[in-house]
C-alpha positions in Angstrom: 85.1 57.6 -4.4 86.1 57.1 -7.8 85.8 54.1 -9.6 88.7 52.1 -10.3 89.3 51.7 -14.1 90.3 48.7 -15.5 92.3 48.3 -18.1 92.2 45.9 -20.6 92.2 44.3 -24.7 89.3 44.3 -25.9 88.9 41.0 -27.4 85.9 38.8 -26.3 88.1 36.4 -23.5 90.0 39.6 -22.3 86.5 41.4 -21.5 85.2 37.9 -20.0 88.7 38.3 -17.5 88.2 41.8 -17.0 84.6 41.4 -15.8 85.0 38.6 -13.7 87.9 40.7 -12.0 85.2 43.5 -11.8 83.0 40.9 -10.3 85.3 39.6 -7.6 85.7 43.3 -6.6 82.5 44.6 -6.4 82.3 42.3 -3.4 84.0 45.1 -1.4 83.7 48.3 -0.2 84.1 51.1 -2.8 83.8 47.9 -5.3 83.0 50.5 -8.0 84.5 49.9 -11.5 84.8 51.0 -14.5 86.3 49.0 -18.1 88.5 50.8 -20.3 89.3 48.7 -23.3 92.8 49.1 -24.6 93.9 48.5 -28.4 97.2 46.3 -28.6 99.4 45.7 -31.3 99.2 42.5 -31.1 95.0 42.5 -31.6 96.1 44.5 -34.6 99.3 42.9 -36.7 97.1 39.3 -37.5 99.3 38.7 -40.7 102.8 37.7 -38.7 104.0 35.4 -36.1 104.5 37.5 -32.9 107.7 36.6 -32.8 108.3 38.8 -36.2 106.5 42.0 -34.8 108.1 42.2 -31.3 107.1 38.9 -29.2 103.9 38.3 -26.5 104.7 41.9 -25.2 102.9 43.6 -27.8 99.5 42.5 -25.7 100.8 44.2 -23.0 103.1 47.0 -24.1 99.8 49.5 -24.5 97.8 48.5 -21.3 101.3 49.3 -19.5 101.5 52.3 -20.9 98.2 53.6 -19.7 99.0 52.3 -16.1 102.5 54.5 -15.9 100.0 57.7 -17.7 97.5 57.0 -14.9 94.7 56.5 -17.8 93.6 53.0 -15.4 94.5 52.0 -12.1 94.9 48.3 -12.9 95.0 46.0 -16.0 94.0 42.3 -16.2 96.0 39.9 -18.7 96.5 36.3 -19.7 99.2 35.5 -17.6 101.1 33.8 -20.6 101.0 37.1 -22.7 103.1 38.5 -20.3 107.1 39.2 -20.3 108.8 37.0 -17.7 110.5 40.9 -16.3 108.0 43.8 -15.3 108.1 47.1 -17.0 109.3 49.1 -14.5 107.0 50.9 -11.8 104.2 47.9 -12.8 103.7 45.3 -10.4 101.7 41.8 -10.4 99.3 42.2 -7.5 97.0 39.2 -8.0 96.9 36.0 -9.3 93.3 34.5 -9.9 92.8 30.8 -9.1 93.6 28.8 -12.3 91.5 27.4 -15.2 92.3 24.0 -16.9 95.6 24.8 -18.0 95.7 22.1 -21.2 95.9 22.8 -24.5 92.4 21.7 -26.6 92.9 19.8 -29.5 89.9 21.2 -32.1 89.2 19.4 -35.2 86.3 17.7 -37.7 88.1 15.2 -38.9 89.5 13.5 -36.2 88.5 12.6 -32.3 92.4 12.9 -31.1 95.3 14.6 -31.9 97.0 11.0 -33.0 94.0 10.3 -34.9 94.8 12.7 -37.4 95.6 11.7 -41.3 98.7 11.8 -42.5 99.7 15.0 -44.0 97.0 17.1 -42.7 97.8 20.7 -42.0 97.5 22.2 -38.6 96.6 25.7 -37.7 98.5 27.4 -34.9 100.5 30.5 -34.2 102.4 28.9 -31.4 105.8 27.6 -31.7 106.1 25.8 -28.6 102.9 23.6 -29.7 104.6 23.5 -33.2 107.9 21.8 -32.0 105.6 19.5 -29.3 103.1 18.4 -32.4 106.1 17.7 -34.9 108.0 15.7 -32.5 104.9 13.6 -32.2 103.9 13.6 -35.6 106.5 14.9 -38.2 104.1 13.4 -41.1 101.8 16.5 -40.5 102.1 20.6 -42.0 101.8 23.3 -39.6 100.6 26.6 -41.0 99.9 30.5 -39.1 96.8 30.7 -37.5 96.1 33.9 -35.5 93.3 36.0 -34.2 91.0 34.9 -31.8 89.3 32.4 -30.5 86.0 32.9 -32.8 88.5 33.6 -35.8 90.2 31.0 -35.6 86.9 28.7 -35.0 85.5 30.3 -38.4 88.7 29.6 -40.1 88.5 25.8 -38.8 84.8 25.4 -39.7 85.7 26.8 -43.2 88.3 23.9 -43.8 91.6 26.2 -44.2 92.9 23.2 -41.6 92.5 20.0 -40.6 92.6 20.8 -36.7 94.2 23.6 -34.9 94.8 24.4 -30.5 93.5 26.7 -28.3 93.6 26.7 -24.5 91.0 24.5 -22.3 91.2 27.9 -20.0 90.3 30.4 -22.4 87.3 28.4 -24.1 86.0 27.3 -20.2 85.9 31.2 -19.6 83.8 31.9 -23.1 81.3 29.3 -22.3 82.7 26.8 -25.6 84.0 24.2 -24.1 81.8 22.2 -26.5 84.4 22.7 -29.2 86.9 21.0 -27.6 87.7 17.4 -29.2 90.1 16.6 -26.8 91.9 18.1 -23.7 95.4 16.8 -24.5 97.3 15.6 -21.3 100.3 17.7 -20.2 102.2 14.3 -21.2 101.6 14.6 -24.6 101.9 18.7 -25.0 103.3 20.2 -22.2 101.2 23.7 -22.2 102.9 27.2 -21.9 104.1 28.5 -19.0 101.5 30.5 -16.9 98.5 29.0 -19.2 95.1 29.2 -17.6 96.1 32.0 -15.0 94.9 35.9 -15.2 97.5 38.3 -13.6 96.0 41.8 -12.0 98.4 44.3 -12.4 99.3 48.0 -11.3 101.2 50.7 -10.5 104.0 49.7 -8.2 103.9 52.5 -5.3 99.6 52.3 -5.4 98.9 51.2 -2.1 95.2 52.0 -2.2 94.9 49.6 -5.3 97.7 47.1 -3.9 95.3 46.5 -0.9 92.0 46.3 -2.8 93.5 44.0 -5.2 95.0 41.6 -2.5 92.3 39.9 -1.7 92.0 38.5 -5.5 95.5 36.7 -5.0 95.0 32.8 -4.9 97.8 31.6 -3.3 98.0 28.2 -4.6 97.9 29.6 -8.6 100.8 32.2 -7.5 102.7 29.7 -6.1 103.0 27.5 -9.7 103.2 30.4 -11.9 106.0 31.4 -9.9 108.0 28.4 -10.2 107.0 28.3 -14.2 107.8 32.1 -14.7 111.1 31.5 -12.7 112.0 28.6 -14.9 111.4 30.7 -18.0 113.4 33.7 -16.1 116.6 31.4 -16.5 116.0 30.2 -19.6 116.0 34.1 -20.6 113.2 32.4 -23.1 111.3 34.5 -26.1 108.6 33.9 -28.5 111.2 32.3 -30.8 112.1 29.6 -28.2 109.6 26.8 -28.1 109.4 26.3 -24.2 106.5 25.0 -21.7 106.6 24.8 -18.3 103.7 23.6 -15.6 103.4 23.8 -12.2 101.1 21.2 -9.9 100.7 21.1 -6.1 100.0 17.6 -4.9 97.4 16.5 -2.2 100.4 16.1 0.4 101.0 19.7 -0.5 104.2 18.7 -2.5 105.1 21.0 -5.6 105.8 19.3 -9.0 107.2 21.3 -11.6 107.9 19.9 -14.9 109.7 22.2 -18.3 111.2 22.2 -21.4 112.7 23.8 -24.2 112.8 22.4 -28.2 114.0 23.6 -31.8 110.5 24.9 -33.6 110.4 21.6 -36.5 110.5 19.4 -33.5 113.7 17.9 -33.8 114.9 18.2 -30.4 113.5 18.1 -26.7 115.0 18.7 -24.0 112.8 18.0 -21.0 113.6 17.9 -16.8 111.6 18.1 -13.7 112.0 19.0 -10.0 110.0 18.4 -6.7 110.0 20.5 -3.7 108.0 22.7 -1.2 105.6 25.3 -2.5 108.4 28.0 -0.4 111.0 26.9 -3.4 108.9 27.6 -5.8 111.2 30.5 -7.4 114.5 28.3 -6.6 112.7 25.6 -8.5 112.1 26.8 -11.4 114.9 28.8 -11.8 117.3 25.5 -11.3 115.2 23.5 -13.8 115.4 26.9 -15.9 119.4 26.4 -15.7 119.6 22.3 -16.0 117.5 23.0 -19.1 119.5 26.1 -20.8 123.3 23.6 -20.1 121.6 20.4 -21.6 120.3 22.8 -24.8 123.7 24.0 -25.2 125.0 27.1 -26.9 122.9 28.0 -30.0 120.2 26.6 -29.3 117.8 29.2 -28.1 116.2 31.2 -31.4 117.5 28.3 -33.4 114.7 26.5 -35.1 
C-alpha cells in the first residue's frame, strides 16, 4: 500500500501539525505516510498585509491545488487560514481536538497588555487584533508584522516594537510557551474564528482517505468551529473585516458562542452572543452571523 502523502506549508508550526497528524495515523493499519511540503504565497509575499495580496487563502490556494492534481491525498492547515467556502471537490474531513485558543500577548517591556506605555508601537499583521487593541488602548501605534513565529520573535527581541500577538495554540505546539507574557482572556481580545484548531482536508469523493481520516475528527472541536465558521459564513467576512468569533461547550454540555465585527482603528464594535445545543451549532452561528451584519449596517464591512 502506498503511503498517504501529506500535504502541507513548510513553515516550522505547519510541519509540527503535519507530523502530529502523521502521528495520530500511524496508529492504524496501513498508517504509512509520507510529508510533502507545499510553498504558499502567502509564506512568500512577507512585505504586505494579506489582505493586499488576496486574503488568508493564499495559505491554502497551493496545498488545494495539489489535492485536485492528486500530488497528496490530504493536507493539514490552521483552521483560521482557511476560507469560510471549500474549493470545490475539497472537503474538511477532520477536526483535531483544540489548543488554547487565546491570543498571547509578547512583550519586554511590559507584564500585560494594559501595562503598556503610552504610545508604544505594536507589531501585528492582524486586523481583527488591531481594531480589538485600539478600542482598548487608542494611545498606542500599530505597525505590519509578518512572517512567522521565530521572525516575528527576532523582530521583537531586536526592539522594532514594543510588544506584538501570536496565538497561545501555535506557540503550545512549538514547545515556546515560555514567551508568552500573558494569555489575554477572550473578554479582553476576542480571538479569530477557528483559532487553535487544525483541519485535515481532502479530496471530496476519496473514500479510502475519508475513512482513515475519520477517526482524527474530535467531535467536540468540530462542533465550535462550526458554529464560529457559520457565523463568519453570514457575515460573508474577509481579511479586511476585523471579526472574531469563539465557540465554548459548557460542563452541562450547553454551547456558548460569542462574535463580533469592528472598523480596523477601533472605533466601533459591534459584539452579540447566543446559547444553545451543540445540534444548533450551524443555526447559531449563522443567526449571530446575521444579528451582527444588521447592527453593522450597510458600509461597514471593508470600511476601516
Amino acid at each position: 500500500m502506498q503511503p498517504l502523502r501529506i500535504g502541507t506549508r513548510g513553515s516550522p508550526l505547519a510541519l509540527v501539525q503535519a507530523r502530529d497528524v502523521a502521528a495520530r495515523l500511524s496508529g492504524n493499519p496501513g498508517g504509512e505516510t509520507e510529508i510533502v511540503e507545499i510553498k504558499t504565497t502567502g509564506d512568500l509575499v512577507l512585505d504586505r498585509p494579506l489582505a493586499d495580496v488576496g486574503g488568508k487563502g493564499l495559505f491554502s490556494k497551493e496545498i488545494d491545488r495539489a489535492l485536485l492534481d492528486n500530488r497528496v491525498d490530504l493536507a493539514v492547515h490552521s483552521m483560521k487560514d482557511l476560507e469560510t467556502w471549500m474549493p470545490d471537490g475539497i472537503v474538511i474531513a477532520a477536526v483535531l481536538p483544540r489548543e488554547d485558543p487565546r491570543d498571547a500577548f509578547i512583550s519586554g517591556q511590559a507584564g500585560t497588555l494594559d501595562g503598556l506605555a503610552r504610545g508604544a508601537v505594536v507589531g501585528t499583521s492582524s486586523v481583527r487584533r488591531q481594531a480589538q487593541l485600539l478600542s482598548r488602548r487608542p494611545d498606542l501605534t500599530c505597525v505590519l508584522f509578518r512572517g512567522n513565529v521565530e521572525t516575528r520573535l527576532a523582530k521583537l527581541a531586536a526592539g522594532e516594537v514594543d510588544a506584538t500577538f501570536l496565538a497561545c495554540a501555535g506557540l503550545n505546539r512549538l514547545g515556546r510557551a515560555d514567551v508568552v507574557t500573558q494569555a489575554i482572556p477572550p473578554e479582553v481580545m476576542l480571538p479569530a474564528v477557528a483559532q487553535g484548531a487544525v483541519a485535515v482536508t481532502c479530496r471530496a469523493g476519496d473514500t479510502h482517505v475519508l475513512e482513515r481520516l475519520a477517526s482524527l475528527d474530535d467531535a467536540a472541536t468540530a462542533t465550535r468551529v462550526t458554529a464560529e465558521r457559520a457565523m463568519l459564513e453570514a457575515l460573508d467576512g474577509s481579511c479586511r473585516t476585523p471579526i472574531a468569533g469563539l465557540a465554548e461547550i459548557a460542563s452541562d454540555g450547553t454551547l456558548r458562542l460569542r462574535g463580533l465585527v469592528a472598523r480596523g482603528d477601533g472605533g466601533a464594535i459591534h459584539r452579540g452572543a447566543r446559547e444553545g445545543t451543540a445540534a444548533a451549532a450551524r443555526e447559531m452561528g449563522l443567526d449571530l452571523g446575521r444579528e451582527l451584519k444588521a447592527r453593522a449596517g450597510p458600509g461597514f464591512f471593508g470600511g476601516t
